[in-house]
C-alpha positions in Angstrom: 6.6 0.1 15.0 6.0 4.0 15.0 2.5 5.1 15.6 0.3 6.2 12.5 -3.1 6.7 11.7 -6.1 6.3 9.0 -8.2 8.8 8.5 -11.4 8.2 6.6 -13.9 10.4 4.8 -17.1 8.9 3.3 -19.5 10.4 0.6 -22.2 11.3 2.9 -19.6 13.9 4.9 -18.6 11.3 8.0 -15.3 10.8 9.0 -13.8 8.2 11.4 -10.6 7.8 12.2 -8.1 4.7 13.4 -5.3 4.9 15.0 -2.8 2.0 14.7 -0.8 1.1 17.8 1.8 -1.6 18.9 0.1 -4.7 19.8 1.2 -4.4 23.5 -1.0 -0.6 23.6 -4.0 -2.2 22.7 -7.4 -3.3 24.6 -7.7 -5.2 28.0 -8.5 -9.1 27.4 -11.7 -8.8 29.5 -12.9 -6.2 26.1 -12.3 -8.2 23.6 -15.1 -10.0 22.1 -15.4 -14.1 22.1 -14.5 -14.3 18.2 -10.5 -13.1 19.5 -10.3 -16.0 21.4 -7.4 -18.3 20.1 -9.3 -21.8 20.2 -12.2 -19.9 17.8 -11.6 -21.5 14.5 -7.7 -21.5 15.3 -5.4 -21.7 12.4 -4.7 -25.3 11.5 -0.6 -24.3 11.4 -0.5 -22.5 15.0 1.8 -23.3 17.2 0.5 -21.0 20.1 -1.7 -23.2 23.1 -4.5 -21.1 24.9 -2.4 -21.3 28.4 0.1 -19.0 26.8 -1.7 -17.0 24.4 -5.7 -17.7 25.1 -6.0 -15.3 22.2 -5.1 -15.0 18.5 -3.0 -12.2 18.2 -4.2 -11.6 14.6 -7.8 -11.4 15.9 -7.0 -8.7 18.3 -5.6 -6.3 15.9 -8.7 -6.5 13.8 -10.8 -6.1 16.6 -11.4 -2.2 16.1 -11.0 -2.5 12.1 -14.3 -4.6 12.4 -15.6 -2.3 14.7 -15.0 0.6 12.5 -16.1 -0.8 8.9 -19.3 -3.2 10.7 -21.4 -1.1 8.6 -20.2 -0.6 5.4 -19.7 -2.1 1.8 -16.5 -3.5 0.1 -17.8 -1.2 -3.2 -18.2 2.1 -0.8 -16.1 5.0 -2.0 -13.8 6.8 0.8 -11.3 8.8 0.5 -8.2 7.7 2.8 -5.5 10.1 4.4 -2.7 8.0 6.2 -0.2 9.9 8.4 2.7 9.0 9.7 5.6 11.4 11.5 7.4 11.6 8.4 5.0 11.9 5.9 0.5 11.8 4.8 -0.6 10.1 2.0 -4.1 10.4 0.4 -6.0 8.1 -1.9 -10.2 8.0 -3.0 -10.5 4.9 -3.8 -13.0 1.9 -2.1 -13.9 0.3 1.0 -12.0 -2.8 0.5 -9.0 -1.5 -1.1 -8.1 1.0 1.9 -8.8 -2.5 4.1 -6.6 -4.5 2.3 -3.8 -1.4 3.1 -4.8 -1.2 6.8 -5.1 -5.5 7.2 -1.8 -6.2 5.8 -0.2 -3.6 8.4 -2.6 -4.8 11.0 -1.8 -8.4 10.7 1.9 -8.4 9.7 2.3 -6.0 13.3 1.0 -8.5 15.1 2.7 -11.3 17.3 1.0 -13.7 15.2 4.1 -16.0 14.7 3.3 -17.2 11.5 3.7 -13.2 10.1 7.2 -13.0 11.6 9.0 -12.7 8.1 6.5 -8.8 7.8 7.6 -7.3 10.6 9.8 -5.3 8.6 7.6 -4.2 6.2 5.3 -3.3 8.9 7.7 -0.7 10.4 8.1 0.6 7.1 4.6 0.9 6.3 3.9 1.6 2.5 -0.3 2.6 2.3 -1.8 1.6 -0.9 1.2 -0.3 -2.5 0.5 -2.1 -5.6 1.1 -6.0 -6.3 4.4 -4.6 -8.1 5.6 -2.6 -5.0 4.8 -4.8 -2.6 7.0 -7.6 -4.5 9.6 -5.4 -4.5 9.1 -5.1 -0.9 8.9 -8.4 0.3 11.8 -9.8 -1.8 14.0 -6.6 -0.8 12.6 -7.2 2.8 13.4 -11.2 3.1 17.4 -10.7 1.7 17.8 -8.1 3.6 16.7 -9.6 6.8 19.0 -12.9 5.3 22.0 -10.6 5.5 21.7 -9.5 8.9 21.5 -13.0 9.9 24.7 -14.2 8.0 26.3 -11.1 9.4 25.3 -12.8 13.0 26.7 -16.1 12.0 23.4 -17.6 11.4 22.2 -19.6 8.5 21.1 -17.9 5.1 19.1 -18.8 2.3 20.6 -18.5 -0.6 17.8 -17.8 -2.7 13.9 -17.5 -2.0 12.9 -20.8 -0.8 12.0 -19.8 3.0 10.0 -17.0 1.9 8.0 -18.8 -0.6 7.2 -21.5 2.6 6.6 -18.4 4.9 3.7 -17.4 2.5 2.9 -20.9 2.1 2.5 -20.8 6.0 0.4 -17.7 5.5 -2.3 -18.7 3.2 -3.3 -21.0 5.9 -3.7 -18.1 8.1 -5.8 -16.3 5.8 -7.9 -19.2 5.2 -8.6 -19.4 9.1 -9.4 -15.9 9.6 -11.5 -15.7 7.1 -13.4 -18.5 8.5 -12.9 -16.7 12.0 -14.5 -13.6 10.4 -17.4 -15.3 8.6 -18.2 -17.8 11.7 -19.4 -14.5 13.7 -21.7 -13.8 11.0 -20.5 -10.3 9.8 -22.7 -10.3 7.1 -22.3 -6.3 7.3 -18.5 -6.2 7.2 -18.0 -7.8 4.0 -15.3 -5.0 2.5 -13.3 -6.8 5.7 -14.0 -10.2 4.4 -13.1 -9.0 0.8 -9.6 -7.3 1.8 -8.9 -10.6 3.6 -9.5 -12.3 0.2 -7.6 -9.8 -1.7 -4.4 -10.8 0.6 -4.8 -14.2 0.8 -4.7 -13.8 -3.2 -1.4 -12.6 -3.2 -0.3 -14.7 -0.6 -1.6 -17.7 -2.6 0.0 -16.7 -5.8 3.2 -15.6 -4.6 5.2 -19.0 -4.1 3.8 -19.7 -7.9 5.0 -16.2 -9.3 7.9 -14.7 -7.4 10.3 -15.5 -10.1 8.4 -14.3 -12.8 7.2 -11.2 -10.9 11.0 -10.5 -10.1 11.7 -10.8 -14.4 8.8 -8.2 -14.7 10.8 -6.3 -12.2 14.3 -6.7 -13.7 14.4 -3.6 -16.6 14.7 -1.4 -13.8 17.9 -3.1 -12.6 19.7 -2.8 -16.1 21.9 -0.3 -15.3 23.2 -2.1 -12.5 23.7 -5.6 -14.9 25.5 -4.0 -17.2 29.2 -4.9 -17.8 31.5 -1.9 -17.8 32.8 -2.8 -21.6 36.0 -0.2 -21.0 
């Protein structure tokens, strides 16, 4: 995952700044705070044991998000500059919406195992997709990483049932960090807690929808369906 970085400015003229690292650049164990440790309302779908992993990797990537946004609202307007090597993007918009951006990267980068099937999509980092691009992604993501694994003589699914069970996987992860999140009473941070819901929406809905979100995405794949009559 290349290096990028969030840039921030509020109404009243601040600015703040995060810059989003590989999970093996970030803090020292002995700085993270008590909430990061793995036993601390641990998902109930983990398979990671505090001898080898004493904390949740998903914890520690939101550690300076939380940090960062401890102070504001979910409603609070920003306007957000993401840049990358190859590109910046800009977008005003609110609190939680640039969180629910910067949580999805944040948690699909990390070595969360359960978030495996994102790490793609995490090196390709799209800021501020919407619910249609971000199906496009995932389904586009999943086949893709299906073919590289028939190509290695490995099994394939043939159609989407492994990634409607990885997001099945994942709204229990939501559902714990959320719970993780509201457990250390961050009544302050609630545009966190609100991104958190935001994803764990989509990840909820997704199994249920997928095929009908892919029909709504089908009229831009006419061309392509079309029978060459001559």
């Amino acid at each position: 995952m290349a290096k990028l970085s969030y840039h921030f400015e509020f109404p009243d003229g601040r600015t703040e700044s995060l810059q989003v690292v590989p999970p093996e650049q970030g803090r020292a164990d002995a700085e993270l705070p008590p909430w990061t440790r793995l036993e601390f309302e641990q998902c109930s779908n983990c398979p990671l044991t505090r001898e080898k992993s004493p904390r949740c990797p998903m914890a520690v990537r939101f550690v300076p998000l939380v940090q960062l946004f401890g102070k504001l609202h979910s409603y609070d307007d920003v306007l957000a500059r993401v840049e990358t090597e190859e590109r910046t993007v800009s977008k005003r918009t609110t609190v939680q919406r640039v969180l629910r951006s910067l949580m999805g990267l944040l948690s699909a980068s990390s070595d969360c195992p359960k978030v495996t099937f994102l790490k793609p999509m995490a090196h390709y980092h799209l800021p501020f997709s919407t619910s249609e691009e971000t199906v496009f992604r995932v389904v586009s993501t999943y086949l893709l990483a299906e073919y590289f694994r028939k190509k290695h003589g490995e099994a394939a699914d043939r159609g989407l049932e492994g990634l409607k069970e990885s997001y099945r996987q994942l709204q229990q992860v939501n559902v714990a960090m959320a719970r993780r999140m509201n457990a250390v009473r961050l009544e302050d941070c609630d545009g966190a807690i609100n991104a958190l819901a935001l994803l764990d929406i989509f990840a909820q809905s997704l199994p249920d929808s997928i095929d009908r979100d892919l029909e709504e995405l089908q009229p831009a794949f006419e061309k392509l369906l079309k029978v060459d009559a001559g």
